[in-house]
RODO-2510 file (C-alpha; in nm, 4 decimals, decimal comma):
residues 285
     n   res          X          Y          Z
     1     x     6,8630    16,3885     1,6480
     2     x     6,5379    16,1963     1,5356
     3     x     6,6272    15,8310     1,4104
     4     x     6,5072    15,8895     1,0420
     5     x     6,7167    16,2371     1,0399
     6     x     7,0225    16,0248     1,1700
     7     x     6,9818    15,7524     0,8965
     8     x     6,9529    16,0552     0,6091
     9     x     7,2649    16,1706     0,7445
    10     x     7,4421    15,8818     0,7136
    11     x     7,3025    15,8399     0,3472
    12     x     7,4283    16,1603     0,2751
    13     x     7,7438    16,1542     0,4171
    14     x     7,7126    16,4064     0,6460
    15     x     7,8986    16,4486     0,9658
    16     x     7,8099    16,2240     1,2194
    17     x     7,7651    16,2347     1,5666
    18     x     7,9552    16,0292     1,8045
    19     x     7,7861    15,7102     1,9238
    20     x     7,7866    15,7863     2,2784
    21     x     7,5278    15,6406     2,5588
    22     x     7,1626    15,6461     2,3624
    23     x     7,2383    15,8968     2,0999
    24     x     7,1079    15,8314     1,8358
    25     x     6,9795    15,4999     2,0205
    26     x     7,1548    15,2275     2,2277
    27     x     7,3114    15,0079     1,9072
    28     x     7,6836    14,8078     1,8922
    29     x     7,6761    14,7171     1,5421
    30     x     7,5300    14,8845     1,2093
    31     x     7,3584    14,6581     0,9213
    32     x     7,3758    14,8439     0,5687
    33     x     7,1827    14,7699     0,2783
    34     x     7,2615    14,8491    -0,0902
    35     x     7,3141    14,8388    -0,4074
    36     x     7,7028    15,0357    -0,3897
    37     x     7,9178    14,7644    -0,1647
    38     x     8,1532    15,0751    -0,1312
    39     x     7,8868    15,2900    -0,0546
    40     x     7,7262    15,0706     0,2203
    41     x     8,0444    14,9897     0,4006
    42     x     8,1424    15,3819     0,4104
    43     x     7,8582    15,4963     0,5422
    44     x     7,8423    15,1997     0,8061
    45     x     8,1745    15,2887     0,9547
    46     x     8,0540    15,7056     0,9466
    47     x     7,7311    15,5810     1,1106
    48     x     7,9749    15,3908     1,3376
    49     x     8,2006    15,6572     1,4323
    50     x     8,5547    15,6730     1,2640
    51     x     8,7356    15,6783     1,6205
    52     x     8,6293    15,2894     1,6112
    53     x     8,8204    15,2331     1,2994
    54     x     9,1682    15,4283     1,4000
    55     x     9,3341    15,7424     1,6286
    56     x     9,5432    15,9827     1,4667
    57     x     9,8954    15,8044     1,3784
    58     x     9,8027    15,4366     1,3911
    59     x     9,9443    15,1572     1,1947
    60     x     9,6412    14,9487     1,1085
    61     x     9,6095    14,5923     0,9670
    62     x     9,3176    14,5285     0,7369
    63     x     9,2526    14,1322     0,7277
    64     x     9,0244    14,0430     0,4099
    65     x     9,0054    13,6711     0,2687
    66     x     9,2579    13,6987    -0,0070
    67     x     9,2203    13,2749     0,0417
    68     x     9,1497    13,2216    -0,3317
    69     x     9,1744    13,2425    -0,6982
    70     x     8,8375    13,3684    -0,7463
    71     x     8,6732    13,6545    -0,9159
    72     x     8,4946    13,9104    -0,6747
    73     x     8,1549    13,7503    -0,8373
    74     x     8,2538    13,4210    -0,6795
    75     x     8,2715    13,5957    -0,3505
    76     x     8,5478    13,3734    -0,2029
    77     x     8,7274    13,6503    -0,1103
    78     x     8,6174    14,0004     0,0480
    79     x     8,4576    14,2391    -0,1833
    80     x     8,7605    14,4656    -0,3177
    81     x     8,5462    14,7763    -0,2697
    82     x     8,4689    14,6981     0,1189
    83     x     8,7913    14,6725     0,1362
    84     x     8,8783    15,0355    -0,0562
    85     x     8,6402    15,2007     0,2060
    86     x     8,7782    15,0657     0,5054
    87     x     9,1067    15,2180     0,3899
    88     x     8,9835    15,5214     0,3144
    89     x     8,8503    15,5572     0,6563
    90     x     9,1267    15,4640     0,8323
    91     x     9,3452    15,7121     0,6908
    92     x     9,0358    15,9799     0,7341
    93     x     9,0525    15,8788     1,0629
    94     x     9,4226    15,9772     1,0949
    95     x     9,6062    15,6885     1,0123
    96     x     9,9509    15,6924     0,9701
    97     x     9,9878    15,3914     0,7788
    98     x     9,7412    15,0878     0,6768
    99     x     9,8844    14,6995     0,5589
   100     x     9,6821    14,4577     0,3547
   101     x     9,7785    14,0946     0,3678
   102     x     9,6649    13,7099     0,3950
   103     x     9,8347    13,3919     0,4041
   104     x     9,6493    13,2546     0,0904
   105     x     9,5472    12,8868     0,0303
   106     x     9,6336    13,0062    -0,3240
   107     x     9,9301    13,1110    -0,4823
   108     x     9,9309    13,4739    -0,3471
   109     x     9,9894    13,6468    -0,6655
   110     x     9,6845    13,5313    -0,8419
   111     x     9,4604    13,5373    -0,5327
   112     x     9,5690    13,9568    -0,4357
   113     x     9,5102    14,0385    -0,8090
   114     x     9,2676    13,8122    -0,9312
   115     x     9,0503    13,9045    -0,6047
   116     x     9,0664    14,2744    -0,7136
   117     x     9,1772    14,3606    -0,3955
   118     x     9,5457    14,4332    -0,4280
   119     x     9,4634    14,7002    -0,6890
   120     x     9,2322    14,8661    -0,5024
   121     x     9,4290    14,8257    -0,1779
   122     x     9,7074    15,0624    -0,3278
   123     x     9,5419    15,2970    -0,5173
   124     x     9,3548    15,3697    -0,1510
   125     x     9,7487    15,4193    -0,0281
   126     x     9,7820    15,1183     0,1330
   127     x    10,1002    14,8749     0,1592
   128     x     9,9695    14,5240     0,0241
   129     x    10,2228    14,3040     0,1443
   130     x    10,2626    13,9331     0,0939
   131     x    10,3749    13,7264     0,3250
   132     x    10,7086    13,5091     0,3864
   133     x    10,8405    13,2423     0,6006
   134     x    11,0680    13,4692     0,7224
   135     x    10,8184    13,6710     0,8735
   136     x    10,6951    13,4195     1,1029
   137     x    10,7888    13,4223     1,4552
   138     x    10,6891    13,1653     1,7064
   139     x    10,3872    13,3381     1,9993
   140     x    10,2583    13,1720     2,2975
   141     x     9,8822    13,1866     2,2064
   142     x     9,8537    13,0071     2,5880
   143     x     9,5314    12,8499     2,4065
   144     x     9,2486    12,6055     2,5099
   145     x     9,3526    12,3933     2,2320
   146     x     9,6766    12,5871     2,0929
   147     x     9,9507    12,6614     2,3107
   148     x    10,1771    12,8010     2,0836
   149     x    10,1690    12,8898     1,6899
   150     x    10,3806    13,0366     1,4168
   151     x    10,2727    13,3798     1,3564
   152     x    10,3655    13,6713     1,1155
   153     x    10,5397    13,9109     1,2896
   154     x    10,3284    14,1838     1,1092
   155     x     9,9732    14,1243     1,2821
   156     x    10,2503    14,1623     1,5945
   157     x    10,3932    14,4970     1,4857
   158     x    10,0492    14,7475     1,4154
   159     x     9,8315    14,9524     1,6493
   160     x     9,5007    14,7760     1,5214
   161     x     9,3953    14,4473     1,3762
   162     x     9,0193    14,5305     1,1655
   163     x     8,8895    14,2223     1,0367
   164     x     8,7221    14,2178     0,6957
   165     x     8,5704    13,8624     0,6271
   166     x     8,3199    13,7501     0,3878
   167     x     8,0048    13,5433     0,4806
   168     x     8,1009    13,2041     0,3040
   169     x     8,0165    12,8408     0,3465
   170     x     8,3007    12,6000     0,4824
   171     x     8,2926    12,1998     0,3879
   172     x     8,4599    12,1775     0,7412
   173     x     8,4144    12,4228     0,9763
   174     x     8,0558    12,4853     0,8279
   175     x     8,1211    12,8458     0,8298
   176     x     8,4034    13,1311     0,7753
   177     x     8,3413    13,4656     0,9096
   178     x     8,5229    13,6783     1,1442
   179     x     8,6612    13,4481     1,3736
   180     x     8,7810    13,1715     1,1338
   181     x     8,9594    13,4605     0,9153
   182     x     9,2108    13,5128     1,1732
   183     x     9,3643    13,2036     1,0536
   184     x     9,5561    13,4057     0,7562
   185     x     9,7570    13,5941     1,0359
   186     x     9,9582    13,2205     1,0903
   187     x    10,1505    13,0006     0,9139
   188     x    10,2374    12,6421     1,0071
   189     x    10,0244    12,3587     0,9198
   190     x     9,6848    12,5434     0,9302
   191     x     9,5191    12,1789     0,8366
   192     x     9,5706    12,0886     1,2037
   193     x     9,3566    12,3221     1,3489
   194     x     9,0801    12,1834     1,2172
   195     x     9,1129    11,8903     1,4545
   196     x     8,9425    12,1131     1,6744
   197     x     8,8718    12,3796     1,4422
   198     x     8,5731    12,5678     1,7135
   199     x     8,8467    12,5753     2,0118
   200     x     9,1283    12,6949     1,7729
   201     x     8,9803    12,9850     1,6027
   202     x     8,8720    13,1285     1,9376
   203     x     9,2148    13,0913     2,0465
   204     x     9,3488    13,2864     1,7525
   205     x     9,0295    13,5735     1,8344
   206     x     9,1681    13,5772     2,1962
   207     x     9,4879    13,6259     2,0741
   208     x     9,4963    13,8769     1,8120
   209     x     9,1717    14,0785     1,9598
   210     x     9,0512    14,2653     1,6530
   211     x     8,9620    14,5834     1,7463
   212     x     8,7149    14,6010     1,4519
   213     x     8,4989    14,3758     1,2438
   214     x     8,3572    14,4455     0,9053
   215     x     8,1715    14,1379     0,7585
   216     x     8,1507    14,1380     0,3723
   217     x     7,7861    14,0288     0,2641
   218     x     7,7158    14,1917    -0,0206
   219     x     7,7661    13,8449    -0,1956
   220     x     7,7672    13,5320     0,0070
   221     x     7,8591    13,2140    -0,0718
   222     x     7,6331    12,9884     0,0555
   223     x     7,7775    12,6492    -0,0898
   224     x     8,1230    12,4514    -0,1791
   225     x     8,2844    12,6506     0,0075
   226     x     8,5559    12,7827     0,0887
   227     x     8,6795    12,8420    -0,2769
   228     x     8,3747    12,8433    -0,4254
   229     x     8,3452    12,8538    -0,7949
   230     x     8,0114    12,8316    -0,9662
   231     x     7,8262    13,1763    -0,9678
   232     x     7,4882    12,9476    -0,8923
   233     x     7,6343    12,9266    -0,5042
   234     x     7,6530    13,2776    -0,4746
   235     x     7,3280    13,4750    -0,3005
   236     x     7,3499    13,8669    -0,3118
   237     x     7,2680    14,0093    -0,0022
   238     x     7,3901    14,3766    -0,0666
   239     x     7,4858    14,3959     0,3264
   240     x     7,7777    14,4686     0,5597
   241     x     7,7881    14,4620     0,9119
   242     x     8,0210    14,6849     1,1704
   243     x     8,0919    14,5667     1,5103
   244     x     8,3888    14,5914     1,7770
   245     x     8,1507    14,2335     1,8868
   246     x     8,3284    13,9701     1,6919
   247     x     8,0845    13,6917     1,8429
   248     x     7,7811    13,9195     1,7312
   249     x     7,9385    13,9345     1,3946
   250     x     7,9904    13,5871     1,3340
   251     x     7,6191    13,5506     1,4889
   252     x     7,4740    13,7725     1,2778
   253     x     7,7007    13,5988     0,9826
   254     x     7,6231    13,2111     1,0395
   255     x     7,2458    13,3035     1,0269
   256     x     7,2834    13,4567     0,6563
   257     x     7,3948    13,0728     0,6376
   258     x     7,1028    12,9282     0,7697
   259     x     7,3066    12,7622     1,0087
   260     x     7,0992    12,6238     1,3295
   261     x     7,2609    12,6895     1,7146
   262     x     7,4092    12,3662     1,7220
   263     x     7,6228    12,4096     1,4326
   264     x     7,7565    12,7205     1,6020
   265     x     7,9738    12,5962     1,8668
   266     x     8,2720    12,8354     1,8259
   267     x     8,0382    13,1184     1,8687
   268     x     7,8873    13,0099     2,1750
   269     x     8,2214    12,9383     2,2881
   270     x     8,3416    13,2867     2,2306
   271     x     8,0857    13,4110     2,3958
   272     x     8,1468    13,1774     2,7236
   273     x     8,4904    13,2655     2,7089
   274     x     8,3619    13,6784     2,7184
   275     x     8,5099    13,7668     2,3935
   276     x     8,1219    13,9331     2,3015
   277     x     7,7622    13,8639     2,3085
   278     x     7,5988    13,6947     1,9922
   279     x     7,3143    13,9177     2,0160
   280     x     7,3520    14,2614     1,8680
   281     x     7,1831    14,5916     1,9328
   282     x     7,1412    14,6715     1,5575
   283     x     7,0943    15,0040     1,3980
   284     x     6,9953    14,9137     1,0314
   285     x     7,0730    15,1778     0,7372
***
């Protein structure tokens, strides 16, 4: 299959071939561009190959930000409709069963409904589920920097852990993308970690391995971040990006931010300790 024939059968929905060896071409991630967020981030994970997003009876975790009271316009939070799609392929995929959850910095009503996502979440038949103290259980995480951390017991329990961040400025750790996202799968006193924020959030990637990554950057949010707030920080990109490479994901991420090498220690470090390569082999859609 000719590159340009590949790329109209992704647009088109058609099946998909496998991505095996060179066929259609030697690529570990998929860029998509447009105007549909939902439409870009399905055909991504076809062009990626469902069997990368679950096997037939899995229980799979979808991670979005769900961090804060925001408006999808804000983008502080995932795009609801990347997060619809990834659903819907999981179950396509076969599925048995898919949770959506974050430990919010918000109160976690607002932030699942306000966000959009815990509407969409359900009517795509998944189980939003928010989160207790009583679902924390203390893991080793046998860390560089954390040894052991409070952890709920759901990211424990399911087959597969895909990661769904959005692109978005951080006042402290300059940047939150995939990596930094993990940090709504623990409890305890989160502040703390950012003592050594670049150390810790590799810990927590080691730890939980995410089997996928989906980055959100249809709209990123490019200042005052985390939370956001004023629509005049917010650049639309129309893009998401699909990777099993979390290091090429925040990579590819940080430099939507303009961010320079040196401000990306964690991703240099998660690539020392092997957890990916920064540099992708892109197929763009």
């Amino acid at each position: 299959m000719k590159r340009r024939d590949f790329i109209k059968a992704v647009i088109a929905g058609a099946a998909l071939p496998l991505l095996k060896g060179k066929t259609p071409g030697d690529f570990n991630a998929i860029e998509a561009y447009g105007e549909d967020p939902y439409k870009i981030t399905w055909n991504s994970l076809k062009a990626f190959g469902l069997k990368n997003v679950a096997s037939r009876g899995d229980v799979v975790l979808v991670k979005p930000n769900i961090g804060w009271d925001r408006r999808p316009e804000q983008a502080a939070n995932t795009n609801p409709m990347v997060v619809k799609a990834i659903i819907e392929a999981a179950y396509q995929a076969g599925a048995k069963k898919v949770l959506v959850l974050d430990n919010p910095c918000n109160a976690a009503k607002r932030t699942y409904y306000r966000s959009g996502i815990a509407k969409v979440a359900r009517e795509a038949g998944a189980q939003v589920i928010f989160l207790r103290d009583s679902h924390l259980v203390n893991e080793k995480i046998n860390g560089e920097f954390l040894n052991e951390w409070k952890v709920y017991r759901q990211a424990l329990e399911v087959d597969r852990i895909i990661d769904a961040p959005i692109v978005k400025h951080h006042s402290l750790a300059r940047a939150t993308i995939g990596m930094k996202n993990l940090m709504g799968l623990i409890g305890g006193q989160r502040g703390y970690l950012h003592r050594h924020i670049d150390t810790a959030i590799v810990d927590l990637t080691q730890f939980f391995k995410p089997s996928l990554v989906v980055v959100d950057a249809y709209r990123v949010l490019k200042a005052h971040g985390p939370q956001g707030g004023s629509l005049k920080d917010v650049v639309l990109k129309k893009k998401v990006f699909v990777t099993r490479d979390i290091v090429a994901a925040d990579y590819w991420g940080a430099k939507l931010l303009g961010l320079s090498p040196e401000q990306m220690k964690w991703i240099f470090e998660g690539e020392k300790r092997g957890l990916g390569r920064k540099e992708a082999r892109i197929l763009k859609i």
